[in-house]
C-alpha positions as CSV (number, residue, x, y, z in Angstrom):
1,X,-30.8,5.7,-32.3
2,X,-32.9,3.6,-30.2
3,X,-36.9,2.9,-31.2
4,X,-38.1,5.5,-28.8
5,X,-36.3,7.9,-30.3
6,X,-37.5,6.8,-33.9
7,X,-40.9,6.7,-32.8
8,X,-41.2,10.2,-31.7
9,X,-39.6,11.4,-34.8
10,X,-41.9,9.2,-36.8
11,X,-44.8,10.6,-35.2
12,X,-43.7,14.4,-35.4
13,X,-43.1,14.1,-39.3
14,X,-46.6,12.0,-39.9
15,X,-48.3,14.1,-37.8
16,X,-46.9,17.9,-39.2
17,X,-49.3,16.9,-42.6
18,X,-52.6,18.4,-41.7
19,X,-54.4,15.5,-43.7
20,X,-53.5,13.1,-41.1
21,X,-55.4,12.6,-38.0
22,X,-53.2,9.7,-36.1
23,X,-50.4,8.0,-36.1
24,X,-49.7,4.4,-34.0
25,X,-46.4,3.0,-34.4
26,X,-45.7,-0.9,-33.5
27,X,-42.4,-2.3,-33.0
28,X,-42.3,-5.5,-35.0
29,X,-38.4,-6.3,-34.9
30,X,-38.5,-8.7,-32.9
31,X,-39.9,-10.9,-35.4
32,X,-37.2,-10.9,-37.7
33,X,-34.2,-11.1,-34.9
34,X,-33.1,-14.5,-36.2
35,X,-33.3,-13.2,-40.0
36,X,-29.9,-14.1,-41.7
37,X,-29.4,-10.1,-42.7
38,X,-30.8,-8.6,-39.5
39,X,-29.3,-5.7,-38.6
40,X,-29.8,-4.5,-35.0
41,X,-28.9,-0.6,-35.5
42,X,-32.1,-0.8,-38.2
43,X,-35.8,-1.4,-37.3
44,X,-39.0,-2.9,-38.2
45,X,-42.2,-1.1,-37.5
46,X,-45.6,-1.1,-38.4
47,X,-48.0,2.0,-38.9
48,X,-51.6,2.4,-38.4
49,X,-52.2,5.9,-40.1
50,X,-55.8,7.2,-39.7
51,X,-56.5,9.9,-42.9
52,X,-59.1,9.9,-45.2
53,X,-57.4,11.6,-47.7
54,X,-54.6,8.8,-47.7
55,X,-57.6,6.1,-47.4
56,X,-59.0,7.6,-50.4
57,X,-56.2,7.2,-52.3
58,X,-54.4,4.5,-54.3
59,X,-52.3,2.4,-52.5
60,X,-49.2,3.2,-54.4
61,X,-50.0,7.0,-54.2
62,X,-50.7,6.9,-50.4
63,X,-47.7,4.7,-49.4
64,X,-45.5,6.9,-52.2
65,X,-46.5,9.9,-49.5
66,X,-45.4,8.6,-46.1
67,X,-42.5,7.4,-48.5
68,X,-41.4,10.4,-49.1
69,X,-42.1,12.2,-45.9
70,X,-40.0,9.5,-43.8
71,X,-37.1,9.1,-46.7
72,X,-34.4,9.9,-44.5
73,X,-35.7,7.5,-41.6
74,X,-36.1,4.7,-44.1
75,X,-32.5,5.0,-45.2
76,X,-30.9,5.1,-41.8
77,X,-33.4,3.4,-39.4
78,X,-35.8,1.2,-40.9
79,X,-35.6,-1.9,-42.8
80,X,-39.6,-2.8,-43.0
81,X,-41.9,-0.7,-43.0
82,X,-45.5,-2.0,-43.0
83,X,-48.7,0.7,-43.5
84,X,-52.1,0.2,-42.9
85,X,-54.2,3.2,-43.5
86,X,-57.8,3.3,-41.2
């Protein structure tokens, strides 16, 4: 899977929860290219997640739900994962 490809799918599963208004995803792998255990076939991204409902919450609690929503990416695709929520 290429980061295209894991964007749209990102997007589309953030997205299907009516409590979120946007979704940006940022490519930040190339950052950690030169990292001793960096894997090419896995990804690091970045998401600006505009909700008020996730705002409102905890920062565990909100993270906990994009957690679970993008479990099966996270296992596969993505070895960082940074959230802000807006």
């Amino acid at each position: 899977m290429d980061i295209n490809q894991l964007s749209e799918i990102v997007k589309k599963k953030i997205l299907d929860n009516k409590i979120i208004e946007n979704v940006e995803l940022e490519d930040k792998s190339f950052l950690h290219k030169n990292h001793k255990n960096n894997n090419p076939n896995k990804f690091h991204i970045k998401l600006k997640i505009k909700s008020k409902t996730l705002k409102n919450m905890s920062r565990i609690e909100s993270n906990k739900f994009i957690f679970r929503i993008l479990d099966k990416e996270i296992k596969s695709y993505i070895h960082s994962l940074q959230i802000l929520f807006i």
